[in-house]
Every structure is written in C-alpha cells, then in structure tokens.
N, C-alpha and C positions, 0 to 999 in steps of 0.2 A: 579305594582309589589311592594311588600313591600320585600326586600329580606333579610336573616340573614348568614353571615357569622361564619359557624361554625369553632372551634377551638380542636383539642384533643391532648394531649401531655402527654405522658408515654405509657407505654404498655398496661395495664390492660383497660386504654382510649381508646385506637385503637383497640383492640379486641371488646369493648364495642361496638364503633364507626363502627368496619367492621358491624355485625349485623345489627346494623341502617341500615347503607346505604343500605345493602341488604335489609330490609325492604323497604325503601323508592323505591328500583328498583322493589319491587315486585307491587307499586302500578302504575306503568306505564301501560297505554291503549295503544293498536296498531291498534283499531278499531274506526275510527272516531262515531260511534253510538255509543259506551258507554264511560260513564261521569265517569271523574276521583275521587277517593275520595278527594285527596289533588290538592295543584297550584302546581305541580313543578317548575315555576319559582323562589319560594320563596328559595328552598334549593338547587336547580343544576343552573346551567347554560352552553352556547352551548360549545362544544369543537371536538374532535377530539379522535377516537380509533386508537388502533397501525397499522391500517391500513389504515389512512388518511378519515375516513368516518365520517360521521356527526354525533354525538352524547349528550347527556347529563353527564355531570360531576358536582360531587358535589361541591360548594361553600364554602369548607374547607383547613384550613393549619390542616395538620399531622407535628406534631414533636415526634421523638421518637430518641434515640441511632442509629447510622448507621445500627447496628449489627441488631437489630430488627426490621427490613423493610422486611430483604430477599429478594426476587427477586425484587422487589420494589425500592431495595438502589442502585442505577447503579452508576458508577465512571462517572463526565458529565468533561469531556476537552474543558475548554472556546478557543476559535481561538485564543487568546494572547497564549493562553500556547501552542497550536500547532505549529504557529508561531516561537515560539522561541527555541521550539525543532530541527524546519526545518532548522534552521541558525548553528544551533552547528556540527561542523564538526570533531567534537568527539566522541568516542564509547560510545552508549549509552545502557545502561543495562534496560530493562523492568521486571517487576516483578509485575504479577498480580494475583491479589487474586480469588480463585476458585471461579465460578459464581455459584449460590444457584438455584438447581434445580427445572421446577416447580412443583408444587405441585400436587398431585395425584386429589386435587380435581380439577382444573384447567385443569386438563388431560381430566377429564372425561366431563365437558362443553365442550370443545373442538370436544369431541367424539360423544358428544348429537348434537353439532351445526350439525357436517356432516354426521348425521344418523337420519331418521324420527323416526326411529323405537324406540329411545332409550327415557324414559322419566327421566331424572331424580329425576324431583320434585316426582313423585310419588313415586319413590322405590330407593331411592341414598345407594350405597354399603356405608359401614365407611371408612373414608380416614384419615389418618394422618392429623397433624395440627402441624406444626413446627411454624411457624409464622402466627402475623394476618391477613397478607396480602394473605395466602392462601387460604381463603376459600372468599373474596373479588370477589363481583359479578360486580362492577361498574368500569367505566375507571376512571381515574383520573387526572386532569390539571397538569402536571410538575410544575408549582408552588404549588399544594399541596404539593408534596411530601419536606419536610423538614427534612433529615438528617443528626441530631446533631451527632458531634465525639464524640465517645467513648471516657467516661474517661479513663485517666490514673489508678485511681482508683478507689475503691468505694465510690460514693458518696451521697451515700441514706443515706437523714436525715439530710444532710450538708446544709444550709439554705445560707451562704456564697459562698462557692464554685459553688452551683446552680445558685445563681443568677450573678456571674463572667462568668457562662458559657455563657448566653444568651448577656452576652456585648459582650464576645469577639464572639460571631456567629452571634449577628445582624452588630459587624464591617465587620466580612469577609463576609459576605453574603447581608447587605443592606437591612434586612429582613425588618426595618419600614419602610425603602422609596421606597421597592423593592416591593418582593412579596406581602404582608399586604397590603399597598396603592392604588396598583395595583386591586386587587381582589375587594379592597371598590368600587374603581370606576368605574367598571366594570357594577356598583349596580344604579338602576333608584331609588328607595327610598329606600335607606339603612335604617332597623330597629333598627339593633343592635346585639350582638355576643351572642352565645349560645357554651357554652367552657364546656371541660370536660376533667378534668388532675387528674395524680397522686400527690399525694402534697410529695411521699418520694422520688420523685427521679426529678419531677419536678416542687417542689414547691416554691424556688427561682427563678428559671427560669420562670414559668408562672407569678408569682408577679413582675418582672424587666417587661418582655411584659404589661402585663396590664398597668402597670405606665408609660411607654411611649405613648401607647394606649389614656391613659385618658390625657395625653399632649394637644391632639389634636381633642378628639373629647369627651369631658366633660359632655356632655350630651346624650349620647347614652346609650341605656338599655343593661344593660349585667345581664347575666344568668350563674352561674357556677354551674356545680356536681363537686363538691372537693372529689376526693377517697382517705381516709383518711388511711394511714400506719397500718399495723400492729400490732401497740400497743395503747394502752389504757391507757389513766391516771391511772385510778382506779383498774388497774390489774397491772401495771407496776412494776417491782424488782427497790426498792429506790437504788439508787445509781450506778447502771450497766449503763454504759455509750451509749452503744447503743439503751438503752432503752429511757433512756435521751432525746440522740442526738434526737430521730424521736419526741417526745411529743414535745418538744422546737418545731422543724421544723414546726410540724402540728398548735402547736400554733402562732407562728410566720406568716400562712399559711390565720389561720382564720381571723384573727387580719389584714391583706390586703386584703384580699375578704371584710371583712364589710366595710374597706375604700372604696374600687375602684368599688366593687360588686352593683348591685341594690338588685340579689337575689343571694342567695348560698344555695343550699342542698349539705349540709355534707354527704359524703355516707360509712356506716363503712365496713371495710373488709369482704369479704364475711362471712368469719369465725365466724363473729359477728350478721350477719341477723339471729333474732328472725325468725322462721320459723313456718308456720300453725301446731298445735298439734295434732289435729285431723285425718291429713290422710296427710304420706306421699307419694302424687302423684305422683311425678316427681324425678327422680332419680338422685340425683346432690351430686356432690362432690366437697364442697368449696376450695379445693385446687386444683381444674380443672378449671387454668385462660379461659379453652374455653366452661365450659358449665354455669362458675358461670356470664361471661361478658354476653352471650344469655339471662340471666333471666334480669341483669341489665339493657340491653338494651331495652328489650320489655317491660319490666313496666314504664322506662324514657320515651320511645317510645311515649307510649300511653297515660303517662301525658302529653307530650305537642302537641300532636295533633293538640289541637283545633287552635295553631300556624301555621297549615298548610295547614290545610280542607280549600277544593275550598269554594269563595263563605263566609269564614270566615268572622265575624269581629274579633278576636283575633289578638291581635298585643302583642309583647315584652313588648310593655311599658304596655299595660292595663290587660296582663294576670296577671303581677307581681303587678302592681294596685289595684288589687280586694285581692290578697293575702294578701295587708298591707294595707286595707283597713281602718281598724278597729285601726290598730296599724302599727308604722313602726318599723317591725323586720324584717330584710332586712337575714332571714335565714329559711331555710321549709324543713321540714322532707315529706320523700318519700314511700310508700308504694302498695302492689299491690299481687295479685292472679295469676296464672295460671291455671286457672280452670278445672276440669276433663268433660268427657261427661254426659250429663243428665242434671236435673235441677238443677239452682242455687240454693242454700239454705243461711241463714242467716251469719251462721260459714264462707260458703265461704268469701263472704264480709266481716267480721270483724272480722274474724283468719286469716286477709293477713302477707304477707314476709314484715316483717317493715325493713328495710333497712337502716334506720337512726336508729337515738337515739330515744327512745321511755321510757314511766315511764309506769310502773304499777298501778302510782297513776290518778284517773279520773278528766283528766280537762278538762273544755271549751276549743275549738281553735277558732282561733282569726278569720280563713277564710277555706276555701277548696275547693277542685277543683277535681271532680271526674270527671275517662272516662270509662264506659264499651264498652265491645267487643263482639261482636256476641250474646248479652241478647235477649233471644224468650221474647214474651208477658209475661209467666209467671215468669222469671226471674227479668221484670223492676216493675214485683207486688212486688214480694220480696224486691229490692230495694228500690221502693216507701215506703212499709209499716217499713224500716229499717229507712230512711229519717225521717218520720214524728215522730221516736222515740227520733230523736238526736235532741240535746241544738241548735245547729245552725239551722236558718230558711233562705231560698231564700229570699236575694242575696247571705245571704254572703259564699251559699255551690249552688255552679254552675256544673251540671251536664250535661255530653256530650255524648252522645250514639251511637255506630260506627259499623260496620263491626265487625267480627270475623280478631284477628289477622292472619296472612298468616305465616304458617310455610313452610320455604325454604329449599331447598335441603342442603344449608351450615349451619343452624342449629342446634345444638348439639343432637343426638337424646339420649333426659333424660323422654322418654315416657315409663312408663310400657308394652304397648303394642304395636299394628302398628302406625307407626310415620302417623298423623293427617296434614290432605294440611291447616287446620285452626284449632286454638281454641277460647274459650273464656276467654275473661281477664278482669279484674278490676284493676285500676291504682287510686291513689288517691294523689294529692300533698296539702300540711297542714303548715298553721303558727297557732303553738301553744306555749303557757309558758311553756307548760314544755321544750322547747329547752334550756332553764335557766339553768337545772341540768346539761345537759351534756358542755355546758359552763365553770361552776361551778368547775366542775371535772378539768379539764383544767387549769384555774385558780388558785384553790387550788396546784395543781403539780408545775402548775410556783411560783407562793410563796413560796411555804414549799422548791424550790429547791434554790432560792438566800438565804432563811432563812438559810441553815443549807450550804450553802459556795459548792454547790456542784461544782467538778471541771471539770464538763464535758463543764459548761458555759463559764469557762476560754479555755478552750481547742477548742470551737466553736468561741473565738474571739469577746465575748459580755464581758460587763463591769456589774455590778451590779444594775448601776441605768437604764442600757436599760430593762434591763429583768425585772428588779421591773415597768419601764413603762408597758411590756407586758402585767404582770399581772395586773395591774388598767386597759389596757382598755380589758382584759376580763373580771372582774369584772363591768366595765363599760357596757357591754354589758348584760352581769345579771340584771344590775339595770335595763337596759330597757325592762324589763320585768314584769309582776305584783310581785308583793311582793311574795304574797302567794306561788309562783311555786319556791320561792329561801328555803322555809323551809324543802325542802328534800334535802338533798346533796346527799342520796346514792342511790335514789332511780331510778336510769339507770339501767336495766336488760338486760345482753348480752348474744347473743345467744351461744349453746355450738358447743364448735372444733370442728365440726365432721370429718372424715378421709374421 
C-alpha cells in the first residue's frame, strides 16, 4: 500500500473535500468480479459506521470552525470531565446548545437504504445544503473530525491570530502527537499529504501545522491547492485595510507553501475562474460555495487520479517529479472541462475553466499532466491531433485516459437538462513561467505597500524589515523562473463576477 493522508481546512475545502470523497465512494465495487478503478487502500482505511459495522473511512484530518461541521461537531465529554462532575455535590446547571438537524439529503439516503423501490442516484429531488457535512456520503474516523473554536472574532486575513489558533488547539488537543501521528501510523508505506485549505481564514493555521509536520518528517511529499481569498493584488483599493490584511495573509501564505511545500496550486476564488467562451454549459453561480466547490472538486479529482488508479505506478513523489522535471518550480496551475454530450471538439480542450492564474501571453510550460474522462475513440483523435500541435512532446506531457466521471445524487445539479449518472472531463495540471506574473503582482503589492508606510502592516504586528523580506522572497521566486515570463507584469486576465 502506498497510502496518503489527506488534509482539508476552511469551509470552501470541506465542501470541495465532501464532493471528493463522494466521488471516491462512488468508485467502490460490491461485486467480487468487477475490478475497481482505483486501490482504496491508498485513500481510506478500515473503521466502523454508527452502527458498529465494518466499514471504509477516509484517511483525512477535517479542520474547520466548530459552527461549520453541523451535525458532524458533537460536544465529546472525556471520563475526567465526567468524573469530576460525579464528585461535586452542588447544583449543577446544563446548558446545551441546539443539536443541528439532519439534513434533508441524509433523510432521503436513509429513505433509499429501507425502500428498494426508491433510486436516488437516478432522479434525487433538490435538498437544501446548510453545511458540507450534509450532503457527505462517507462515515468518517472520529479522529477526522477536527473542530477548531470559533473565534472570538473575525479573523479572516489575520496571518498572526491564525497561526496562535493552531498552538493553542494542538496544546489542548495534542493534535501532533495525538490524532496526526496516529493516522501516519496507522500507514504500511506512508507517501505523503495531499492538503487542501483556505489561506483567509486558515492560512496561519495550516502554515504552524505544516512546520511542525516538517519537524519530523523532512522528507515526505506534500501536495497543497491553496484557495486563495477574495482579493487580488492587482484589483485591490491601495490602502483599504481589509484589502490589505487578506494580500499580506495570501502572501505570507505562498511564501510557506514554497518553504515547506514540494508542489502548491494556487487556486483563485471562484469569482476569478476564466470560464469556456464559447458555450455556457453548466449553469454555476460563483457565489454558490456548493456548486462552485463540485466543479473544483471534479477537475482536482481527476488531475490526480493517476495517484490512485489500481495497479498505478504514480506515486506523490514522482507525479510532482515529472512536473519540475525540466525546472524546479515547486507551483502549478490547474485547469479542466466539464464537458457536454456528443463529441469532443478541439475548443473543448483548450477553452477549459483555468482555475489558477493564467496570461494571455503564449508560453512554453515546463511539464504537464493531462486526465480525460469518458473520451470515445473519436474524442482521443481529437486530442491526439491537439497533442502533436503543442511545444511539449512525451515525457514531458503524460496523458491518462479513464472512465466517465460518476455524477452522484449529492452533486450540485448545474446541468441544462436531466442530471447525467456520468460525464466527460478533461483535467490538466501545468508548470509554466508564466506563474512569474502572478507572483510578480504579489510582490509588487508587498513593496509598494512597506514603500509608502502602509498602516495596516503595523496594525498586523509586522515590522518593516519582515515584510520587505516577504517581498524579496516573492521576488526571489520570480527570479526562478525564465527571464522572459517576468517582462509582463500586467498581463494576468481575471475572470468576470458573475452573480
């Protein structure tokens, strides 16, 4: 077994994250004659449903706010605290907080289990989605479940206060020698982590973890999607503090990912995903945490696949290998299709949902790593004859060919028409120079913001000479890339708000 310990923390990660795993339950067999696509050993391992029966659970820590678990966040009373309630012979007052109802879609699995009659993969009514835990197909280990206290206050974008939270939760909870430890050795060949966090609300937080992480095991491949805040260097109001606050954090954010990180894809708010021009297919609204995290999910999905296909040789350390093959930029931009029915065509494939930062301007990249989904014979024509038009030649563009993705009943239905049991997809992961620009952008903001004394930097509890180091190693990061991809500064194109 080679196995990987996932990692997700913030909300927008856990919504991402629910979708995964529901994908990953959709590829279980119950039939000894048919061959699984993937090893599940690599991502679950054995555990137990709330009804004491044998099952598979994922190989993941969830951190998120207590509040945003839902039914998921249960109050757990260790026997010391029992204990010592039983000895006091004083009036004791209880005061418990309303338990979070389940979820309608929850209801209706329930409904499906004890009626043959009811399908709901095939024809699921719309349910509400109050949290991500509601539409959650898989059981989950009690040491997954990780519910960090609710701030006191807001503290999206606070790069300080985030990472004071995660000391004082791994003192009261013992999270590195407790639950984290536990899980690794749980692991016959531990690979290495595949993490997925929000950087504004847990980007201290996830950067304190990692750095204790790398304490102890130096050499292990790590894999991060960074979901980067809601603002933009290069659109941001100079001087509006909360604007500030988040660029600092996200920079602050990237700047320990390139320390601690082997790979990072920066992933920009949905709001920001360049979208196919040609035909809008799928009906999404980027301010819909639960249809924008299903598109996020299924294109991550299906780039890293090939990490989990039975029968694999992909491993953590040599997927991310082939990508800095050529060069080490230990950062890769993400992109990917949801494709409609009928044949692929060319546009499909290269009018995908770029998802990262992307330039208008035409560069070589350094490597690539394509995965289709359900391509008939004349679809992988298409993509062959698309292949042999591009700069990169095999090795350094590895293509992986799969099944039709499995659309599930908890799935957001963003279909024009009757919600499909499969489609097809195209997923692509990329180290290119042009990630230089949007660097650059970053960079430039941190400078020009110690340059002109801004006071949001004092107010965050940085000094002048920290933040001028930030900005040398994003700059230093620029440098390690070709020259030539640092002569555009402006030239990052973001996708528009849509409502």
């Amino acid at each position: 077994m080679r196995e990987i310990l996932y990692i997700q923390a913030g909300s927008l990660s856990n919504y991402t994250g629910t979708h995964f795993w529901n994908t990953q339950e959709s590829y279980f067999t119950y039939d000894e004659d048919d061959i699984p696509l993937v090893d599940n050993s690599i991502s679950f391992k054995e555990g137990r449903d709330p009804h004491n029966h044998p099952t598979l659970c994922p190989r993941l820590l969830a951190f998120d706010h207590k509040s945003n678990f839902g039914a998921l966040a249960k109050d757990q009373t260790t026997e010391e605290d029992a204990s010592s309630v039983s000895t006091w012979r004083g009036e004791v007052l209880r005061h418990e907080q309303e338990r979070v109802s389940q979820s309608e879609y929850h209801a209706l699995l329930e409904a499906e289990s004890e009626s043959n009659a009811m399908d709901l993969d095939s024809n699921p009514p719309e349910t509400k989605v109050r949290f991500w835990s509601d539409y959650s197909r898989v059981f989950f280990d009690p040491k997954s479940i990780q519910p960090v206290p609710d701030p006191r206050e807001n503290i999206e974008g606070d790069w300080t206060a985030s990472q004071e939270l995660f000391r004082q939760y791994d003192k009261d909870v013992e999270l590195m020698e407790g639950p984290m430890r536990l899980v690794i050795e749980e692991c016959d060949n531990f690979q290495g982590v595949q993490m997925m966090h929000d950087t504004a609300t847990f980007g201290g937080f996830s950067h304190a973890m990692l750095r204790s992480f790398r304490e102890e095991h130096r050499k292990t491949s790590i894999m991060t999607f960074a979901l980067l805040s809601e603002v933009m260097p290069n659109m941001a109001e100079i001087g509006y503090v909360p604007y500030t606050k988040r660029i600092i954090n996200d920079s602050l954010c990237l700047e320990g990912l390139y320390e601690l990180c082997n790979l990072t894809v920066p992933v920009l708010a949905p709001r920001y995903w360049k979208r196919p021009t040609g035909m809008p297919t799928f009906l999404i609204k980027p301010k819909n945490i639960y249809q924008s995290s299903g598109i996020l999910s299924a294109i991550a999905e299906s780039a890293t696949l090939p990490l989990r296909l039975r029968g694999g040789l992909d491993d953590l350390h040599s997927y991310i290998g082939h990508l800095e093959w050529r060069r080490s930029v230990p950062f890769a931009q993400l992109r990917g299709s949801l494709l409609p029915v009928g044949r692929v065509t060319r546009v499909d494939i290269d009018d995908a949902i770029q998802l990262s930062s992307y330039s208008e301007e035409r560069c070589t990249p350094y490597a690539r790593r394509d995965v289709s989904r359900g391509f008939a014979e004349d679809d992988l024509s298409v993509y062959e004859s698309l292949i042999e038009t591009c700069e990169l030649k095999h090795p350094l563009v590895l293509s992986h060919h799969a099944c039709p993705y499995p659309i599930q009943s908890s799935f957001p239905d963003i279909f024009p028409d009757s919600r499909p049991q499969s489609i097809k997809l195209f997923s692509s992961m990329v180290t290119s120079p042009s990630t230089a620009v949007f660097f650059s952008q970053y960079a430039t903001f941190v400078h020009d913001a110690v340059r002109r004394k801004d006071v949001t930097l004092t107010a965050m509890g940085f000094e002048d000479d920290d933040v001028r180091e930030l900005a040398n190693t994003l700059w230093e990061i620029v440098d390690s890339y070709d020259d030539t991809s640092k002569e555009e500064d402006g030239g990052v194109e973001l996708g528009e708000d849509e409502e």
